[in-house]
C-alpha positions in Angstrom: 0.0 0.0 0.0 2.9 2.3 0.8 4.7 3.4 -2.5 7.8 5.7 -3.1 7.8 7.9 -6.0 10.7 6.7 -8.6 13.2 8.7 -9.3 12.5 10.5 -12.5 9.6 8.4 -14.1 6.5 10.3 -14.5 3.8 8.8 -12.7 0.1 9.8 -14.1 -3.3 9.8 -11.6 -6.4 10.1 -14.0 -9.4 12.0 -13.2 -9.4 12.2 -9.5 -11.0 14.1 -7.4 -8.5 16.2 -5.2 -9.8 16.2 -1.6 -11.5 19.4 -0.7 -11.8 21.4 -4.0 -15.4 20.3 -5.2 -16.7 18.2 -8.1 -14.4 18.9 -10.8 -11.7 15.8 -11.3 -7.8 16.1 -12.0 -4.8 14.6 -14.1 -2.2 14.4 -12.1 1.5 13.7 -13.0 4.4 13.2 -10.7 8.0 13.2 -11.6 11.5 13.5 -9.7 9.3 12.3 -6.6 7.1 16.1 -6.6 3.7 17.1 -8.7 4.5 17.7 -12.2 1.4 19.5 -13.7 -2.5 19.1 -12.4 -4.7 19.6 -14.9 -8.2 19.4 -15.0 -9.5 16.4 -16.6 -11.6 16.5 -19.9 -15.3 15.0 -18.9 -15.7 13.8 -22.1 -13.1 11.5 -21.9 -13.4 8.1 -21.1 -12.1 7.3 -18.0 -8.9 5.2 -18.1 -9.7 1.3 -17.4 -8.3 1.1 -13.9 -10.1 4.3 -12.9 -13.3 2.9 -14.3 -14.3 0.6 -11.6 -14.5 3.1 -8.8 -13.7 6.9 -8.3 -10.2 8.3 -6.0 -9.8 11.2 -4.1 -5.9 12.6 -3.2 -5.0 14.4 -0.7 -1.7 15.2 0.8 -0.3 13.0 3.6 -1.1 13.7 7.0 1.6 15.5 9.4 1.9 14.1 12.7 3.5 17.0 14.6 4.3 15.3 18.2 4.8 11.8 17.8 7.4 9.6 20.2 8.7 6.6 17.4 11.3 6.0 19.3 9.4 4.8 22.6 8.4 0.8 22.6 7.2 1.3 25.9 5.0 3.8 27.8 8.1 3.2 30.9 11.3 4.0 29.5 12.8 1.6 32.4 10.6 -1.3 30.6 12.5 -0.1 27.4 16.4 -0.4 28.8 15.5 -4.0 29.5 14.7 -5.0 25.7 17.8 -5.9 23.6 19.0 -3.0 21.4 18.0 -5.0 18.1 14.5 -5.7 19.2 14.3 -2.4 20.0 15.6 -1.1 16.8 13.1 -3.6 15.2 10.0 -2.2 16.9 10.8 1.0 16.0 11.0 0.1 12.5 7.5 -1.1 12.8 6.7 2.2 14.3 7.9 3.7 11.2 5.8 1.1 9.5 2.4 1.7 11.3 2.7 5.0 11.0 3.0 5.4 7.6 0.0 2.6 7.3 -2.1 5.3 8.7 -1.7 8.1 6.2 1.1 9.9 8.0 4.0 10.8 5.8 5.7 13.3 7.6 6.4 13.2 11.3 7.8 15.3 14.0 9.5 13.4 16.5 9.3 14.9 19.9 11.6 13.3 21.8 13.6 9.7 22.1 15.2 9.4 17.9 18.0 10.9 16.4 19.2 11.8 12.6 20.9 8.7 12.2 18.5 6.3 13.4 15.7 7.7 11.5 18.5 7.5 8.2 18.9 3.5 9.3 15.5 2.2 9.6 14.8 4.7 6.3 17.4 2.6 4.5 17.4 -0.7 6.0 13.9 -1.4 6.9 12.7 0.7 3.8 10.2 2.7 5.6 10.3 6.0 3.8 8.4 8.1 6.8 9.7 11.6 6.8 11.1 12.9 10.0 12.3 16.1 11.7 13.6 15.6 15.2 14.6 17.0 18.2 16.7 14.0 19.5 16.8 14.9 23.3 14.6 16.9 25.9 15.2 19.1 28.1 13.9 18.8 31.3 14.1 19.6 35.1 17.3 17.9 35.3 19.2 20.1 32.9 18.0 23.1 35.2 21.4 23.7 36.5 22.3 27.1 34.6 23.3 28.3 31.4 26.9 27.0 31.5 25.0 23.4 31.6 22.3 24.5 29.1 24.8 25.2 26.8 26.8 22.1 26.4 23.4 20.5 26.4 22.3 22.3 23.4 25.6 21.4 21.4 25.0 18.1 22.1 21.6 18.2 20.5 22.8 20.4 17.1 25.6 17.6 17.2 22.9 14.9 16.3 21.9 17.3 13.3 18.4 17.7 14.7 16.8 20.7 13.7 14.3 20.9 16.4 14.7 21.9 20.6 12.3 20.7 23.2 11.6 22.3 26.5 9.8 20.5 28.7 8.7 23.6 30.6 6.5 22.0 33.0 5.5 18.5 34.3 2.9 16.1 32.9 1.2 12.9 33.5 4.4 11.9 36.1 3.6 15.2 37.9 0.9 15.5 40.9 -1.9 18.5 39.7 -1.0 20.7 42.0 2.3 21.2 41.0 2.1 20.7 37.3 1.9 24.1 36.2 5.2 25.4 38.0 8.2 26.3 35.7 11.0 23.4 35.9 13.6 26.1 34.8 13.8 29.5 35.6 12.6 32.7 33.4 16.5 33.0 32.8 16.9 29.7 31.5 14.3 29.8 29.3 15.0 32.4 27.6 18.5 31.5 26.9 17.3 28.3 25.5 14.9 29.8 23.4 17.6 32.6 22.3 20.2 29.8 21.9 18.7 27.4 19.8 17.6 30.1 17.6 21.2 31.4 17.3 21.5 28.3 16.0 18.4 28.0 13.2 17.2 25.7 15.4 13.3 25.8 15.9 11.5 25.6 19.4 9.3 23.2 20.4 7.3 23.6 24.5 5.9 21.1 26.4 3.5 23.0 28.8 0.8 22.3 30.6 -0.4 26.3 31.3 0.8 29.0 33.0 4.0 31.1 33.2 5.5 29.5 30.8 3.2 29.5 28.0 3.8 33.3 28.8 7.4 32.9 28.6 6.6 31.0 25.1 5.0 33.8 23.6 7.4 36.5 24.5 10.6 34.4 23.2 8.6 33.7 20.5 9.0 29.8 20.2 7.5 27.8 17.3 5.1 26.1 19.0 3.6 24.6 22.4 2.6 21.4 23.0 -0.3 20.3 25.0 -1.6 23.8 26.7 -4.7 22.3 28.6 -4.9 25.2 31.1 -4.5 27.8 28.5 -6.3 30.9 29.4 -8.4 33.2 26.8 -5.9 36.1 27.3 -2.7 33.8 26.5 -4.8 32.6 23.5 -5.0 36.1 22.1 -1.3 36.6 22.7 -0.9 33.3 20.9 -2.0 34.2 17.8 -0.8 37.8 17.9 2.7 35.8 18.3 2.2 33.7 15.8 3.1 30.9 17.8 1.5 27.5 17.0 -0.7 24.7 19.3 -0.7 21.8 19.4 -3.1 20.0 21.8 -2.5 16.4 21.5 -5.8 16.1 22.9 -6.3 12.3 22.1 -3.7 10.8 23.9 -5.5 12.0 27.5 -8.5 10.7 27.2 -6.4 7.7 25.9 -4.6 7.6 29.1 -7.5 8.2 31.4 -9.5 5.0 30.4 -9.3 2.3 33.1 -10.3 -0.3 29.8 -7.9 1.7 27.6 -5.1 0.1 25.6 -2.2 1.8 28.1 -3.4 0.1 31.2 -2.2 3.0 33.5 -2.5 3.2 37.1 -5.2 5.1 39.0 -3.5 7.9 39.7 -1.9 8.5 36.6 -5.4 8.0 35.0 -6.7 10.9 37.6 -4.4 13.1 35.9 -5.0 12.2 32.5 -8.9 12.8 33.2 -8.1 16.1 34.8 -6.0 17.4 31.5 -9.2 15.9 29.2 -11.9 17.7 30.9 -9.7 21.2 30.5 -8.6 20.6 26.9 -12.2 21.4 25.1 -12.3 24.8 27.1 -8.2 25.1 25.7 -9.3 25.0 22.0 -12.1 26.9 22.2 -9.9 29.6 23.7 -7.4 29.0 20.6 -10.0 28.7 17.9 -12.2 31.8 19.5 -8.5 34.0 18.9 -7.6 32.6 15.5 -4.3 30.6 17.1 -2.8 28.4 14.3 -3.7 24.9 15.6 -1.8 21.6 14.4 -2.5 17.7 14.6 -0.2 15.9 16.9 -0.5 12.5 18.8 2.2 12.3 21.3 1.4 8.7 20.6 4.5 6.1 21.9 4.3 2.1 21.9 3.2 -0.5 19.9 -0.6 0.3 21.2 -0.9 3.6 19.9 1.4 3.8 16.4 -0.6 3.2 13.6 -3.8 4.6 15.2 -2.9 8.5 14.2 -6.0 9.7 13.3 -7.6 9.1 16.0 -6.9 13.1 16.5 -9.1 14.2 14.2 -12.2 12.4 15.7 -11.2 14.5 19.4 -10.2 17.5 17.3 -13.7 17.4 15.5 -15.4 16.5 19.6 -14.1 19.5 21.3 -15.1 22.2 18.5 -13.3 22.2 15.6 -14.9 21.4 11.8 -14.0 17.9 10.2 -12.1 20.5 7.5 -10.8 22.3 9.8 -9.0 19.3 11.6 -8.4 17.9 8.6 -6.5 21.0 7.8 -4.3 21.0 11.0 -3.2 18.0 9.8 -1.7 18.6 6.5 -1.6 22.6 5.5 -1.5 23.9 8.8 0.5 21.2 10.1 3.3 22.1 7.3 3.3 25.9 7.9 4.3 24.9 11.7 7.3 22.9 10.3 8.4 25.8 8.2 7.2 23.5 5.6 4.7 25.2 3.8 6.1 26.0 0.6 6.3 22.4 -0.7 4.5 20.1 2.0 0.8 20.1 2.8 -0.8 20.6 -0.5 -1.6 19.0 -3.9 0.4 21.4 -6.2 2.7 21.7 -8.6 6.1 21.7 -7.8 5.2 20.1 -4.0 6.6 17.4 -2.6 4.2 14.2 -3.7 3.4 13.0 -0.6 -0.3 12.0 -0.7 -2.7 9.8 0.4 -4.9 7.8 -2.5 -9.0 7.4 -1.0 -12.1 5.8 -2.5 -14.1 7.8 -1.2 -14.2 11.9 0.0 -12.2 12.5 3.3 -14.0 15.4 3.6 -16.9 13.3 4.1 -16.0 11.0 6.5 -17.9 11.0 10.1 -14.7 9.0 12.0 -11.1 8.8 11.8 -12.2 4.3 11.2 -14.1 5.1 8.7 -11.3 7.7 6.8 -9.0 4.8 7.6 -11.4 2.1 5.6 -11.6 3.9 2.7 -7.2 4.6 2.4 -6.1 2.7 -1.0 -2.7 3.5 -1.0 0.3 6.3 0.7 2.8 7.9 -1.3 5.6 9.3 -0.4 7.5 11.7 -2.5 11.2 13.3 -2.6 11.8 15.9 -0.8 
């Protein structure tokens, strides 16, 4: 089902529909692994034999923006036990699943580097497209500047073009302290200020509170999460032009006692308490005109492959099937600093896309969007 555009043989798609843009039906050629020309198609012609039996929409391949492929298990203690080839293995499948879903282009927030993403590219032959931030930091790299520096050299060592601040606590953290800073304003800052030095981009794990402030004043690319985000931070957002990405699935996910994680009590308690804030969260967002992008944070065998499950928890807490559908391709590649040749069916874009039999702008549920997938490309980019 997954394909890879050859090299430099043009590859024709005749009379579809392209997802989103009405009735009228394409001819689409791809070449050098990009869109070529997209024509519309003549209506008098005959359609070609393999297109005769039933009718294909395109549309580009979904962007997961916070996505953990590196993680075979929800514990990374239970992960240090496995041997390093099983866990290379399962992270190939990772690759695998993900793609299976309609994802083409990922952004790894935390756990792979460069190289391994390179490997199981060219071993396992798993063309997903990643960007990555290799490491996070955390509370324990709160020690100063000196220490944040050498820290962020280690991460522009692994060629990752992404940094990630985990600004607060999460589902690890008790609720009454999960808003509070784990690095100073100081700090912060300099990491921000660094990494940007550096054409690095910024990516902010936050829960709420001072530090989605801090976010917007620094001016980082996007946060990550932002349950507890207020209405005044959400007009700031989007004055900013900083991006959010709720990952909204994965807590209601977590908080299910019969859920496919299998979490303890307490750390269900929390995930509950982050579910019940995030519809108030986007409404904020959407009510200010906040850019908002599709992202997972989905880790383990349980979850990859499952992707767009997003969209149906996107689509319950306010936003449009279109609109969601939107975060996760357009949108989604405007966050990456991708938007001039990812998240589109264009000319000259890169021809990652998604091959439907029947509209995805129609569909009522991620299932049934993920029934009606005939094939994933993925171009050259």
């Amino acid at each position: 089902m997954i394909g890879k555009s050859p090299a430099s043989q043009p590859q024709p798609l005749h009379q579809v529909y392209i997802a989103g843009m009405g009735e009228k039906r394409f001819d689409i050629s791809i070449r050098d692994g990009r869109f070529a020309s997209i024509t519309e198609a003549d209506p008098r012609r005959p359609a070609e034999p393999d297109q005769a039996a039933r009718e294909l929409w395109i549309s580009p391949g979904v962007i997961d923006l916070h996505t953990h492929l590196a993680w075979t298990d929800f514990d990374h203690a239970d992960q240090l036990k496995r041997d390093p080839h099983e866990v290379e293995v399962m992270q190939a499948r990772a690759f695998e699943a993900t793609l299976r879903t309609g994802v083409t282009t990922a952004r790894d927030a935390g756990g792979i580097r460069p190289g391994t993403v390179r490997h199981i590219v060219e071993h396992y032959g798993q063309p997903l497209r990643v960007q990555t931030c290799s490491d996070m930091l955390g509370a324990a790299d709160a020690r100063g500047v000196q220490h944040l520096g050498r820290r962020l050299a280690e991460i522009y060592e692994t060629g990752a073009g992404w940094v990630k601040i985990m600004a607060t606590g999460g589902l690890g953290t008790p609720a009454e302290q999960v808003l509070e800073p784990n690095f100073s304003e100081a700090e912060f800052h300099f990491i921000v200020r660094h990494a940007h030095e550096h054409h690095k981009k910024v990516m902010v794990h936050t829960w709420g509170g001072v530090t989605v402030d801090w976010s917007i004043a620094a001016g980082v690319e996007s946060i990550e999460h932002g349950m507890f985000l207020t209405a005044d931070q959400a007009g700031r957002l989007a004055e900013a032009g900083v991006a959010f990405v709720p990952t909204a699935s994965i807590y209601r996910i977590a908080a299910d006692p019969h859920g496919v994680l299998g979490l303890p009590p307490v750390i269900r308690d929390r995930a509950a308490r982050a579910a019940e804030a995030h519809p108030k969260a986007l409404a904020y967002a959407m009510s200010a005109g906040v850019r908002i992008g599709f992202g997972t944070d989905y880790a383990t065998p349980a979850l990859h492959g499952h992707n767009l499950q997003e969209l149906d928890v996107l689509k319950d807490y306010g936003l449009s099937w279109a609109d969601a559908w939107r975060a996760a391709t357009g949108t989604a590649a405007e966050i990456l600093g991708s938007g001039g040749e990812l998240g589109k069916i264009a000319e000259g874009y890169v021809a990652d896309a998604i091959l439907f039999d029947a509209d995805p702008y129609r569909a009522q549920t991620a299932a049934e969007l993920q029934k009606s997938i005939v094939s994933v490309m993925v171009g050259a980019g």
